[in-house]
KEKOL-46596 format. One line per 4 residues: number of its first residue (from 1); their letters; for each residue x, y, z of N, C-alpha, C. Coordinates in pm, 1 decimal, padded with zeros to 6 digits. Example, Ala and Ser with C-alpha at 12.3 -4.5 7.8 and 13.67 -1.06 7.14 Angstrom:
<nodes>
1) as) 01319.0:-00569.0:00780.0:01230.0:-00450.0:00780.0:01320.0:-00330.0:00780.0 | 01285.0:-00225.0:00708.0:01367.0:-00106.0:00714.0:01290.0:00003.0:00787.0
</nodes>
This chain:
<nodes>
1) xxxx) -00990.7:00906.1:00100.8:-00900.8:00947.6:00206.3:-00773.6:00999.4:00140.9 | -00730.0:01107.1:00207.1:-00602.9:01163.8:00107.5:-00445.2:01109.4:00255.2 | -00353.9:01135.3:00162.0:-00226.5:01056.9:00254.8:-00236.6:01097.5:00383.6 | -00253.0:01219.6:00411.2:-00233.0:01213.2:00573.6:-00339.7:01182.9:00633.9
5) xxxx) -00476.7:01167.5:00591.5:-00596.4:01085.2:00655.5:-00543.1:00905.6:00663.7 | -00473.4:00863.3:00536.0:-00428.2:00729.8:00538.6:-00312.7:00746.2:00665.6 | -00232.9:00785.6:00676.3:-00150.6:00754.2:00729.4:-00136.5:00803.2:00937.0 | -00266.8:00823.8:00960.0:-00337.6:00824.4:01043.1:-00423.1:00738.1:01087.8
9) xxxx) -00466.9:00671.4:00972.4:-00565.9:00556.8:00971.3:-00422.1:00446.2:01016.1 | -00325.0:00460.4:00950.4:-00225.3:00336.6:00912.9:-00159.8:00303.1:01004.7 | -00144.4:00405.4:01163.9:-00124.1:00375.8:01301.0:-00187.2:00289.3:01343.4 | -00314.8:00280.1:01336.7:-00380.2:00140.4:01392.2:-00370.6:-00032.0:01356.1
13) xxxx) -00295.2:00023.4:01251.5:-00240.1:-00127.2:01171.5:-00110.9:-00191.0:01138.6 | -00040.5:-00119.0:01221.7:00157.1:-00110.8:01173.4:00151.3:-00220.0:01227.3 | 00105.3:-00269.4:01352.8:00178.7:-00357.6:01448.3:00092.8:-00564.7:01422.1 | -00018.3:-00528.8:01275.7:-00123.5:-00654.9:01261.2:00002.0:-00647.2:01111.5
17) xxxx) 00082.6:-00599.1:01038.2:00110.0:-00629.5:00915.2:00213.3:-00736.2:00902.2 | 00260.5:-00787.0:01010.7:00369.0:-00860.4:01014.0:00482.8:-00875.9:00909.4 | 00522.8:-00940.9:00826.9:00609.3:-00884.4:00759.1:00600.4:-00790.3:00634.7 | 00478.6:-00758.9:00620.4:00446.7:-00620.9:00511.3:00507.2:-00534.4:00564.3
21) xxxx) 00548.2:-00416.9:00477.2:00608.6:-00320.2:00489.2:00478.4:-00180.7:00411.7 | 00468.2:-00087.2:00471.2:00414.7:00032.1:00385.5:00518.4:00191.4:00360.7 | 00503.9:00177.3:00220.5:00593.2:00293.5:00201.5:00517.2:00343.4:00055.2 | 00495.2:00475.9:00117.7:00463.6:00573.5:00054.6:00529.5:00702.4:-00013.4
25) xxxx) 00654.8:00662.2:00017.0:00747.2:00803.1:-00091.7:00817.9:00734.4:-00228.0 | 00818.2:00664.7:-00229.7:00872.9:00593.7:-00383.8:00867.2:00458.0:-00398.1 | 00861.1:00382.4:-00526.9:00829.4:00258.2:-00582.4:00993.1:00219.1:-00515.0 | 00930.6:00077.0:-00469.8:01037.4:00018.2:-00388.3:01007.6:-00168.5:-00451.2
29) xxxx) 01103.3:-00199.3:-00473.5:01165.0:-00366.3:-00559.0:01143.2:-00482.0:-00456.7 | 01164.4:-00407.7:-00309.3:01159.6:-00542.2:-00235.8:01073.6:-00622.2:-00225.6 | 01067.5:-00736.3:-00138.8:00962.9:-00835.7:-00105.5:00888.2:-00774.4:00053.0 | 00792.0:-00818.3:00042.6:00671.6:-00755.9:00107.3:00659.3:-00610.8:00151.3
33) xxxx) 00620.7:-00582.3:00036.6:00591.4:-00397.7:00044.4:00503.1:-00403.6:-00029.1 | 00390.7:-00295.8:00019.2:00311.3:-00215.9:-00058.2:00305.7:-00134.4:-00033.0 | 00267.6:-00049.7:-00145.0:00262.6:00107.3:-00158.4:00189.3:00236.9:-00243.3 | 00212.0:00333.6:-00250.2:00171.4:00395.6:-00344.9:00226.1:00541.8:-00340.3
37) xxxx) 00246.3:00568.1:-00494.0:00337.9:00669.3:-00517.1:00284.1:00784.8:-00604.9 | 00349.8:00850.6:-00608.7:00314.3:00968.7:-00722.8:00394.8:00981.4:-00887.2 | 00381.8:00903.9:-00980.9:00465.0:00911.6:-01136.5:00475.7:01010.1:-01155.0 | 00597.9:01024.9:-01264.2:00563.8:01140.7:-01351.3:00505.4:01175.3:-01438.2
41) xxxx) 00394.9:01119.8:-01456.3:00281.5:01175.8:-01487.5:00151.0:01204.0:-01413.3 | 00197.0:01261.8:-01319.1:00088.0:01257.6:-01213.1:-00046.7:01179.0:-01191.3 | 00020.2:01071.2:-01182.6:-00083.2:00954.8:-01180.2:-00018.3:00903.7:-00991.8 | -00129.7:00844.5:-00940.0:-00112.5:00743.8:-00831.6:-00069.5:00645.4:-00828.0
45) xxxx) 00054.9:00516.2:-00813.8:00050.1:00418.7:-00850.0:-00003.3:00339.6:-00715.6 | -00043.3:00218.5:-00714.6:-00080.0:00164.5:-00600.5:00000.6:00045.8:-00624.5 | 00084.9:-00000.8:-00547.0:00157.7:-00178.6:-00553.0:00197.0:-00237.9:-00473.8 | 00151.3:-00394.4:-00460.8:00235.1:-00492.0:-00375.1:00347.1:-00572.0:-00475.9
49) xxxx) 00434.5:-00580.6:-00324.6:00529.4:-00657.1:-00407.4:00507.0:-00787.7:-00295.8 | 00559.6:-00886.1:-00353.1:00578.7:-01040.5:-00270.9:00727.0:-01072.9:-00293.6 | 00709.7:-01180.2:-00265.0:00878.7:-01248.8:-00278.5:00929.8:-01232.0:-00388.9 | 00831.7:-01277.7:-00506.9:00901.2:-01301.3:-00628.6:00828.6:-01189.6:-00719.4
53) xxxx) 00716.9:-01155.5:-00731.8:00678.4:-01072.9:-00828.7:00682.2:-00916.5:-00771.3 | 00641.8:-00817.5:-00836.4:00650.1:-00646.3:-00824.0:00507.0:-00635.1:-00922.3 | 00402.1:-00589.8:-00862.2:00236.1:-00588.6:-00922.1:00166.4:-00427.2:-00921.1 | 00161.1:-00385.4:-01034.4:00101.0:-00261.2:-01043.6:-00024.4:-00281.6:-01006.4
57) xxxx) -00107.0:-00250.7:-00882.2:-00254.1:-00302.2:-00832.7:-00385.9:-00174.8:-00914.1 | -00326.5:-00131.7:-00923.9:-00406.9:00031.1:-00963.9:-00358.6:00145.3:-01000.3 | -00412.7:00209.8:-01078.7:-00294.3:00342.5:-01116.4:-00452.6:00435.5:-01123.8 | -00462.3:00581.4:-01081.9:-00572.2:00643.6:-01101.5:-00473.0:00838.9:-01070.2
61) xxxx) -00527.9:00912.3:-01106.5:-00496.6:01061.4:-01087.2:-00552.6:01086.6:-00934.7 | -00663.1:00991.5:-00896.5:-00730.8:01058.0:-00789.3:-00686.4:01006.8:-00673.9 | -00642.7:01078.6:-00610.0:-00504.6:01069.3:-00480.1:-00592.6:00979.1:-00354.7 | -00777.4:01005.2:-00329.8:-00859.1:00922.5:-00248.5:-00891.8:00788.7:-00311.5
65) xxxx) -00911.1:00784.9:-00430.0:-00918.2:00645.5:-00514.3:-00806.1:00586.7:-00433.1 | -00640.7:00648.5:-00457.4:-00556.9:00553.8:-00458.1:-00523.7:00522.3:-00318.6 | -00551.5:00552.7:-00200.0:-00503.9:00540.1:-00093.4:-00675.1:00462.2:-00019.5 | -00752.9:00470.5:-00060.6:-00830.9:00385.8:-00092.3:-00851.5:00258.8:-00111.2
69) xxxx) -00739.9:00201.2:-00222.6:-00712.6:00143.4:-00251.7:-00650.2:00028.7:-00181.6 | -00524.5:00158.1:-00113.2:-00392.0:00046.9:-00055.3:-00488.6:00024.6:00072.8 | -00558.6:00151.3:00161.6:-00611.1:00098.6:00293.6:-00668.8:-00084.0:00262.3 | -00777.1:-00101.3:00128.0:-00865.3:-00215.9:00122.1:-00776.0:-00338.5:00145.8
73) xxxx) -00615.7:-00330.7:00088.2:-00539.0:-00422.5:00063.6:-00477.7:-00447.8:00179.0 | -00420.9:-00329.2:00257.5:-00412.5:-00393.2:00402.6:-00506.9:-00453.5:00493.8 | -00641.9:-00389.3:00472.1:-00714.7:-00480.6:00578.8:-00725.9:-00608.0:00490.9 | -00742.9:-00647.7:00362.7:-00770.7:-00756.7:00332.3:-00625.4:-00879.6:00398.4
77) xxxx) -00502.7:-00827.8:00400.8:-00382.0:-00889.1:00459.4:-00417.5:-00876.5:00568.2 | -00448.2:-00794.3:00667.7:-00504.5:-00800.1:00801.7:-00535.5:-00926.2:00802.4 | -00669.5:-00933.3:00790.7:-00837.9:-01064.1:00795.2:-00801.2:-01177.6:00733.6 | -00715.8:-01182.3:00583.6:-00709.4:-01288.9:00559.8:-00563.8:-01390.9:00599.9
81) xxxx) -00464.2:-01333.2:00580.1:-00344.2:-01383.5:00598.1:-00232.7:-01347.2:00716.1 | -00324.8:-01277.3:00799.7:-00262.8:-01189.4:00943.2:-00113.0:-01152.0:00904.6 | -00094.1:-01126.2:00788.3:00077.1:-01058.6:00822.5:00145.5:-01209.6:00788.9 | 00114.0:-01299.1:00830.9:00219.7:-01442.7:00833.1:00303.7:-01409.0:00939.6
85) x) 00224.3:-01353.6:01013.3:00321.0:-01353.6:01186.8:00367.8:-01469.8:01180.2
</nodes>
């Protein structure tokens, strides 16, 4: 899936992430965000952050790998840990 297929998909899930955050234009420090970005080296990065740590989850060139990626990690926060509504 490329970003604007994700972020089409990612309407159906804004309102199950509870305090996750998704941001997709630049690597961001805070606590509960994930994301994925574009380096300068045109690589994908894919990452969650939590309270205390900042986690590189995947790094790949291929823009469907990486959004791929982040979709699996939200539904897995979906199903397993509902957001921590």
């Amino acid at each position: 899936m490329n970003k604007l297929e994700f972020l089409h998909w990612l309407q159906g899930y804004e309102n199950s992430l509870g305090r996750w955050k998704v941001n997709m234009l630049k690597e961001e420090t805070g606590p509960y965000i994930m994301g994925c970005f574009k380096n300068s080296n045109n690589e994908y990065v894919v990452y969650e952050n939590d309270e205390h740590n900042h986690n590189i989850v995947f790094t790949t060139t291929n823009q469907s790998e990486a959004y791929n990626e982040l979709r699996d990690m939200i539904i897995f926060e979906v199903r397993n840990n509902k957001g921590y509504i």
